[in-house]
C-alpha positions as a Markdown table, in Angstrom:
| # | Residue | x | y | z |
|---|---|---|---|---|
| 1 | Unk | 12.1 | 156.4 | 74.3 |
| 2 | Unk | 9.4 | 156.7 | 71.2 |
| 3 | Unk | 10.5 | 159.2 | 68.4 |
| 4 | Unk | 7.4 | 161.3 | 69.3 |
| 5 | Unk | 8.6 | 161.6 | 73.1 |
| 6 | Unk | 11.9 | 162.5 | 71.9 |
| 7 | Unk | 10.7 | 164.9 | 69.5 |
| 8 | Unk | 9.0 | 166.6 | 72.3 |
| 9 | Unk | 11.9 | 167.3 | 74.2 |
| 10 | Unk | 13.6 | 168.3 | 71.3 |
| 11 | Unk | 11.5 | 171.0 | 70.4 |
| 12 | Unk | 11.7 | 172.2 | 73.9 |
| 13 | Unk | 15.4 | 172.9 | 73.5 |
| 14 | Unk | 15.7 | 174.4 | 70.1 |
| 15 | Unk | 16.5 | 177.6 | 69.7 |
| 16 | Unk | 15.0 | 180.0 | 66.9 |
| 17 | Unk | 15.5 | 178.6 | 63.3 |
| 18 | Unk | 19.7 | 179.6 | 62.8 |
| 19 | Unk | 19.3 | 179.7 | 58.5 |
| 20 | Unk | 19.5 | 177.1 | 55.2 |
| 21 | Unk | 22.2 | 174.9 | 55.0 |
| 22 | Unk | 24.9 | 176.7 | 52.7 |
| 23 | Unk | 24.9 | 174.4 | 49.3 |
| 24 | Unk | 28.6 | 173.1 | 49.9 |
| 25 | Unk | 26.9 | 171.5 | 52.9 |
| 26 | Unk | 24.7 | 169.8 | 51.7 |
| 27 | Unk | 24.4 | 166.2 | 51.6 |
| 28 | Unk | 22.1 | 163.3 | 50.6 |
| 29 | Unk | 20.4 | 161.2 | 53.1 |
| 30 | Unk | 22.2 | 158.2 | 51.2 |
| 31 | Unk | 25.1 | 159.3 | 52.7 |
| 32 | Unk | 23.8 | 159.3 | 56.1 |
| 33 | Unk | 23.3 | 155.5 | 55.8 |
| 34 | Unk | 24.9 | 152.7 | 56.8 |
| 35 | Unk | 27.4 | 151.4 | 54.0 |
| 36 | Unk | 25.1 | 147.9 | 54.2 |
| 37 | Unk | 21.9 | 150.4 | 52.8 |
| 38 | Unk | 23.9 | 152.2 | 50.6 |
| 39 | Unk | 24.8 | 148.9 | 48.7 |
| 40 | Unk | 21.4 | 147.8 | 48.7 |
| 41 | Unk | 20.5 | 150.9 | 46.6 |
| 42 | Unk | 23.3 | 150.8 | 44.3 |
| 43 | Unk | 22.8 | 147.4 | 43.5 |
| 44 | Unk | 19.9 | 146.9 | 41.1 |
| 45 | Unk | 19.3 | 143.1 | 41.7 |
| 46 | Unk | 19.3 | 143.9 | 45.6 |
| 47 | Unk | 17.4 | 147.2 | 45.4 |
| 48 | Unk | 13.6 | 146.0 | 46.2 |
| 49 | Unk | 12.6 | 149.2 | 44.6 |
| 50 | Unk | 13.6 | 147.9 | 41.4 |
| 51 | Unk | 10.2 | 145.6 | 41.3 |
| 52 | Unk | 8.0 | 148.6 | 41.2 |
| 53 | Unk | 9.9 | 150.2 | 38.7 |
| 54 | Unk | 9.6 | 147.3 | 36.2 |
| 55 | Unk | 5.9 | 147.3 | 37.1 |
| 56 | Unk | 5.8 | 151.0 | 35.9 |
| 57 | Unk | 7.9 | 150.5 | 32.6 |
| 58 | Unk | 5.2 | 147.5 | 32.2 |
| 59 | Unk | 2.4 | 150.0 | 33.0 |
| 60 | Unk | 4.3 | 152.6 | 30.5 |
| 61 | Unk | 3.5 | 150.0 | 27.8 |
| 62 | Unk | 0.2 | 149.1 | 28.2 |
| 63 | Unk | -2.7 | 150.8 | 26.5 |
| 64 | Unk | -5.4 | 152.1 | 29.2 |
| 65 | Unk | -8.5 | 154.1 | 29.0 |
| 66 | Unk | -11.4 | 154.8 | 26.2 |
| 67 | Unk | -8.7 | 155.5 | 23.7 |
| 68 | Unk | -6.4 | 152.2 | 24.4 |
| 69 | Unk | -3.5 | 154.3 | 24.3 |
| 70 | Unk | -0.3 | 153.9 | 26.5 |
| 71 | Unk | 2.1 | 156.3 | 28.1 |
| 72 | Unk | 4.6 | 154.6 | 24.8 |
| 73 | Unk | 2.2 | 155.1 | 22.4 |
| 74 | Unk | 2.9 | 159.6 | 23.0 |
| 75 | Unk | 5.8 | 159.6 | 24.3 |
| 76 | Unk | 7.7 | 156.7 | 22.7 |
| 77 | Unk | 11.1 | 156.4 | 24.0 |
| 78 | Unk | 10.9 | 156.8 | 27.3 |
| 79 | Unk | 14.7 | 157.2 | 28.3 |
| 80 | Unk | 14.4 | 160.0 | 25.8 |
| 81 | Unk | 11.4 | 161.7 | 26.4 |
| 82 | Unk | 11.5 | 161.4 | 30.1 |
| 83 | Unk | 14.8 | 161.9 | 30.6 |
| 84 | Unk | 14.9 | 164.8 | 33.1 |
| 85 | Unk | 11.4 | 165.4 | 33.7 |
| 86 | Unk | 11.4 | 164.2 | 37.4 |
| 87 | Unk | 14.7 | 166.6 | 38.2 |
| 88 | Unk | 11.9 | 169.2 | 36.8 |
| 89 | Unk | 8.9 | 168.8 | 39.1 |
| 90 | Unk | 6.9 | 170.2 | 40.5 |
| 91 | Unk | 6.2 | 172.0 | 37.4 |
| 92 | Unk | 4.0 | 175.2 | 37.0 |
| 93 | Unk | 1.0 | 174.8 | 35.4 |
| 94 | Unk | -0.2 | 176.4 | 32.5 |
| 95 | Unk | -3.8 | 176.0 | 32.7 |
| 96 | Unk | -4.0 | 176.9 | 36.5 |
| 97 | Unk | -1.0 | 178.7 | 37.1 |
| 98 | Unk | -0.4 | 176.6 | 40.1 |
| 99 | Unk | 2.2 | 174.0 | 41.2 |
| 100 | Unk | 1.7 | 170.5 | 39.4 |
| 101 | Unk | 3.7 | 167.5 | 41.1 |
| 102 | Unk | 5.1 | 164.5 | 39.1 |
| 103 | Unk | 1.9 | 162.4 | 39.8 |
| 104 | Unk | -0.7 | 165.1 | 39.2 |
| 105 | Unk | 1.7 | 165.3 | 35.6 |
| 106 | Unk | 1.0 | 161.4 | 35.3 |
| 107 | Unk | -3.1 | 161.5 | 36.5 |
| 108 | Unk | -3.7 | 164.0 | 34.0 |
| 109 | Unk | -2.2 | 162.7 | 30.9 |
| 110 | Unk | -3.8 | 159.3 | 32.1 |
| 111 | Unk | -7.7 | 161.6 | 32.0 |
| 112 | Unk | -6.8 | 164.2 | 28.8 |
| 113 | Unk | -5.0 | 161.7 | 26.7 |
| 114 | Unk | -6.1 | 158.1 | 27.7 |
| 115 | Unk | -9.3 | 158.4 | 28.7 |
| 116 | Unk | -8.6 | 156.3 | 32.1 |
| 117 | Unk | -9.6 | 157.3 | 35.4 |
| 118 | Unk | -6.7 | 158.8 | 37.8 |
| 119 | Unk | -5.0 | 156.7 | 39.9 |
| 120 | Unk | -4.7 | 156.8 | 43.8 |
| 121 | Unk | -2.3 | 158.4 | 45.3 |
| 122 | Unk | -0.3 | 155.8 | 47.4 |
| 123 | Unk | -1.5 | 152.8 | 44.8 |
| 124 | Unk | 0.2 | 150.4 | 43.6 |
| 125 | Unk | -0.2 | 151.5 | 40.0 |
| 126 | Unk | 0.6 | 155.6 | 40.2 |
| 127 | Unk | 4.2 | 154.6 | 42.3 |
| 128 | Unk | 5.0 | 151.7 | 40.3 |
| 129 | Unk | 4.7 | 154.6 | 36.7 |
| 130 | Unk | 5.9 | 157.2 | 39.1 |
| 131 | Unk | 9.7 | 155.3 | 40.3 |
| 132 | Unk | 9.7 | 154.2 | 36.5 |
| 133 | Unk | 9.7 | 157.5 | 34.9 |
| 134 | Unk | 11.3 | 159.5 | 38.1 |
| 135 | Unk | 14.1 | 156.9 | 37.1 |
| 136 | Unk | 14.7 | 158.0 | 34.0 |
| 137 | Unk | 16.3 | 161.2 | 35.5 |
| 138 | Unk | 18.5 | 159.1 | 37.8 |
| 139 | Unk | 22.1 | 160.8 | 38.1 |
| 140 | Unk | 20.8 | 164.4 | 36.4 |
| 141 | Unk | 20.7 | 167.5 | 38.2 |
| 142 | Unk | 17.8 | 168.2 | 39.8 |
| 143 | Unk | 16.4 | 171.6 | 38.0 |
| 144 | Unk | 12.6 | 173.0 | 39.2 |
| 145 | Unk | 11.7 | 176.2 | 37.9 |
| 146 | Unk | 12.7 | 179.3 | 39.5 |
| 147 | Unk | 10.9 | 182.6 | 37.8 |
| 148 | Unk | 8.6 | 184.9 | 39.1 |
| 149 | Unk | 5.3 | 182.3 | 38.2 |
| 150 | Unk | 7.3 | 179.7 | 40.5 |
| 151 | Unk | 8.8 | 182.1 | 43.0 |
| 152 | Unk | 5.7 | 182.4 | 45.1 |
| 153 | Unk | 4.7 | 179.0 | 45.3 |
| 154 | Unk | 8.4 | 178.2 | 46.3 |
| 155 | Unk | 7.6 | 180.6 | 49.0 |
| 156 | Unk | 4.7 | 179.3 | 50.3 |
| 157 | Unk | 6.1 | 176.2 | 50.3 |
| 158 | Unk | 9.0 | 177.8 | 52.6 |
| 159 | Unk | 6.4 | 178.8 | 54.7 |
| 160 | Unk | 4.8 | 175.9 | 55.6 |
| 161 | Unk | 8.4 | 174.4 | 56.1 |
| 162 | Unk | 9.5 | 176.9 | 58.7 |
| 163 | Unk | 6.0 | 177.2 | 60.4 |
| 164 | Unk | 6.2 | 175.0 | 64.1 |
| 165 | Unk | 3.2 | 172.6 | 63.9 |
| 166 | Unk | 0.8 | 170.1 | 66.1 |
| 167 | Unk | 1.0 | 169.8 | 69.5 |
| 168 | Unk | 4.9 | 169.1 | 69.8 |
| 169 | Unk | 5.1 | 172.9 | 68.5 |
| 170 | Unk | 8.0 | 172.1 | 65.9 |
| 171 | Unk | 9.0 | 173.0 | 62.3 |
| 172 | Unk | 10.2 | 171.1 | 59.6 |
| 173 | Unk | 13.3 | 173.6 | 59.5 |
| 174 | Unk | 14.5 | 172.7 | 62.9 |
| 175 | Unk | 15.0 | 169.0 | 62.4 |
| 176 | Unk | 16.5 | 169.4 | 58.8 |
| 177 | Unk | 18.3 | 172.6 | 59.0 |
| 178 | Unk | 19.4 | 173.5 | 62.2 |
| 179 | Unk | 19.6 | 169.8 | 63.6 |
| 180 | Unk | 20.8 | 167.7 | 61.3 |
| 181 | Unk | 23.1 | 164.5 | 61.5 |
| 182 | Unk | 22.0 | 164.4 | 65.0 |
| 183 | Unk | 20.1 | 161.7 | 66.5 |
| 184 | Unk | 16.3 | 161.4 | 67.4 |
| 185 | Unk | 15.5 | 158.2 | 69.0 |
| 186 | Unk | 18.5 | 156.4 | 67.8 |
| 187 | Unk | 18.0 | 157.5 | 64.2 |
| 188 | Unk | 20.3 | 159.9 | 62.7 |
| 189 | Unk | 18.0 | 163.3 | 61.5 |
| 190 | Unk | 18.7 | 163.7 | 57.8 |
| 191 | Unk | 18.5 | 166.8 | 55.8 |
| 192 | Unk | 15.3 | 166.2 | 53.9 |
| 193 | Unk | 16.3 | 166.6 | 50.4 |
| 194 | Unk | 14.0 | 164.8 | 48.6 |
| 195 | Unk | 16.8 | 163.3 | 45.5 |
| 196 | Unk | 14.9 | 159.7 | 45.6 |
| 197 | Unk | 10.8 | 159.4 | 45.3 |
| 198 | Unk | 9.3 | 157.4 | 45.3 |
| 199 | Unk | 11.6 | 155.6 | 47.3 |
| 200 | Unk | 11.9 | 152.4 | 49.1 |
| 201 | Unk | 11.6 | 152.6 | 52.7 |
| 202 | Unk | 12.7 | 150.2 | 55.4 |
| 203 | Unk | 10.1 | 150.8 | 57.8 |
| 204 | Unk | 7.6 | 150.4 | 55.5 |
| 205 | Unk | 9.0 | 147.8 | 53.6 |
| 206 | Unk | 7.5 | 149.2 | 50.6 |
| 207 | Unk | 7.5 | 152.1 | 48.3 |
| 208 | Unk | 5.9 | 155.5 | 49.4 |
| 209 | Unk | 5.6 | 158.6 | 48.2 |
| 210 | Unk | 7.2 | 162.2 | 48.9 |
| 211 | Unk | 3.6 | 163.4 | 50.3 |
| 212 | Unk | 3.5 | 160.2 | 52.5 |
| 213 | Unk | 7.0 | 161.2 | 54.4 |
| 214 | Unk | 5.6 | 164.8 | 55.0 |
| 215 | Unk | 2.2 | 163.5 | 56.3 |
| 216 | Unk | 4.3 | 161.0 | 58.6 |
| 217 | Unk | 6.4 | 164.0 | 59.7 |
| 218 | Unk | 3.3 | 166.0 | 60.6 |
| 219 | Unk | 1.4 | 163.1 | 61.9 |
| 220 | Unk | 4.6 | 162.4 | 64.3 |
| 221 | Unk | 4.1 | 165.9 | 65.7 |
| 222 | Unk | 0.6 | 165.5 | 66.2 |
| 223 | Unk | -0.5 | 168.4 | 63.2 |
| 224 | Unk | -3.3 | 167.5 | 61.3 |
| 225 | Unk | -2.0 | 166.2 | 58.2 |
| 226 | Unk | -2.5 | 168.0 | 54.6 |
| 227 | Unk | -4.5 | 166.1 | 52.0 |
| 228 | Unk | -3.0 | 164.3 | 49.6 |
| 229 | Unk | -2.5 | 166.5 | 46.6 |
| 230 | Unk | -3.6 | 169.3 | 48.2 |
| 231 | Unk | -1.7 | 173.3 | 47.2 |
| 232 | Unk | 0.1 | 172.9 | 50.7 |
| 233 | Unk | 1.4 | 170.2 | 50.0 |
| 234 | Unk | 2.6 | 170.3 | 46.4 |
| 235 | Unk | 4.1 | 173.7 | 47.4 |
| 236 | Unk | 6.0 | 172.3 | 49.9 |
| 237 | Unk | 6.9 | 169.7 | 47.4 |
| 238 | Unk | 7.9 | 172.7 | 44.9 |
| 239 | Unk | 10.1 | 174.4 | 48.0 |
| 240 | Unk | 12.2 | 171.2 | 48.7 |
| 241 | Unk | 13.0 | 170.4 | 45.1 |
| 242 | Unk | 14.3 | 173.9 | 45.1 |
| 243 | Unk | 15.9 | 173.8 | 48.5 |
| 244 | Unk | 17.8 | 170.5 | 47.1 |
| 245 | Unk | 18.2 | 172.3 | 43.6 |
| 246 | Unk | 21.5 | 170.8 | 42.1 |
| 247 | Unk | 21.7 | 167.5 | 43.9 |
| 248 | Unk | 21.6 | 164.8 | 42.0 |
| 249 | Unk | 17.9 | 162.3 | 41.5 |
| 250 | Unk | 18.4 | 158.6 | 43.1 |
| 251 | Unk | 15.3 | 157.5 | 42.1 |
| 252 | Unk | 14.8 | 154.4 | 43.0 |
| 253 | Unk | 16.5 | 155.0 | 46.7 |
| 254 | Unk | 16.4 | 153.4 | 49.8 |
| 255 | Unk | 15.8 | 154.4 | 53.0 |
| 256 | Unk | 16.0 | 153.3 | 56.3 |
């Protein structure tokens, strides 16, 4: 059976959404995996996600844009002056007021203080600097915002993650709340906390993103997927950082 049949029939027999998981029940897709996956993570020389993070601290170094400045070159140190700054996004703007995602935070250093052109989301280049500095915060609590300029963007993110989508008529929430360590087409359904992007992904056998996992998710349940970097999106970012508030960053992890 494909996971998009069986994802049909599941959102047939769900009932209505039954709440968030309490925090003393909540658990890391790590430990969901097999002990073989888990080892693969914790080891740095077997970790394949360990390549793009040495790309990114290569990247870190090297001056870019009209000004030949690099990401260094600011910020110096970088497991001082990053430490904790991916446990911290999506942060709140202060120009816009809005949601700003760890990449968004990278892009617009790379236009205001390098003169270089932003990177595309998904490239090479933006994960490689993204794993680098999310893995700075590795271990550390992860620690968004929570104040009445974030509180309605965390909302809106909650939203979109109890609103059924596409034409399977399902919500995020029913998978990852209500149905959780139970199996959908011989994979076990994790919570979704989000403690590892970008992370190394079996199926893709590459790294991805946090916005490409959703737009999978909503592609799999035939919605139309948000744009990339688009307010949905990063609020729903925003709402899961804060769902998984506490946990611990894994950047770089592995999944299967």
């Amino acid at each position: 059976m494909s996971a998009r049949c069986a994802a049909v029939l599941l959102a047939a027999a769900l009932p209505a959404l039954a709440g968030e998981i309490p925090p003393a029940q909540r658990v890391s897709g790590y430990e969901q995996m097999s002990r073989e996956t888990r080892a693969m993570q914790d080891d740095a020389a077997a970790n394949p996600a360990a390549l793009w993070v040495a790309e990114g601290e290569a990247l870190w170094k090297l001056k870019a844009g009209t000004v030949e400045r690099a990401c260094a070159d600011c910020h110096g140190e970088s497991g001082d002056s990053m430490k904790g700054v991916a446990a911290r996004h999506p942060v709140i703007d202060s120009g816009s007021g809005r949601p700003r995602n760890l990449e968004q935070s990278i892009n617009r250093c790379r236009t205001m203080r390098q003169g270089a052109a932003p990177l595309d989301y998904e490239s090479r280049e933006l994960l490689a600097l993204t794993a680098f500095v999310a893995s700075q915060s590795r271990g550390m609590p992860i620690a968004v915002e929570e104040s009445e300029r974030s509180r309605p963007f965390i909302e809106a993110g909650r939203e979109i993650f109890e609103l059924r989508l596409g034409q399977v008529d399902i919500a995020c929430a029913q998978c990852h709340d209500d149905y959780w360590g139970r199996r959908l087409a011989g994979s076990v359904i994790p919570q979704g906390h989000p403690t590892g992007y970008p992370l190394y992904r079996l199926e893709w056998q590459g790294v991805g993103s946090l916005q490409r996992r959703l737009r999978g998710c909503m592609a799999g349940v035939r919605a139309q997927p948000f744009d990339y970097g688009s307010p949905e999106l990063v609020n729903l970012e925003l709402f899961l950082m804060w769902r998984a508030r506490d946990m611990a960053v894994e950047t770089p992890a592995i999944r299967p």
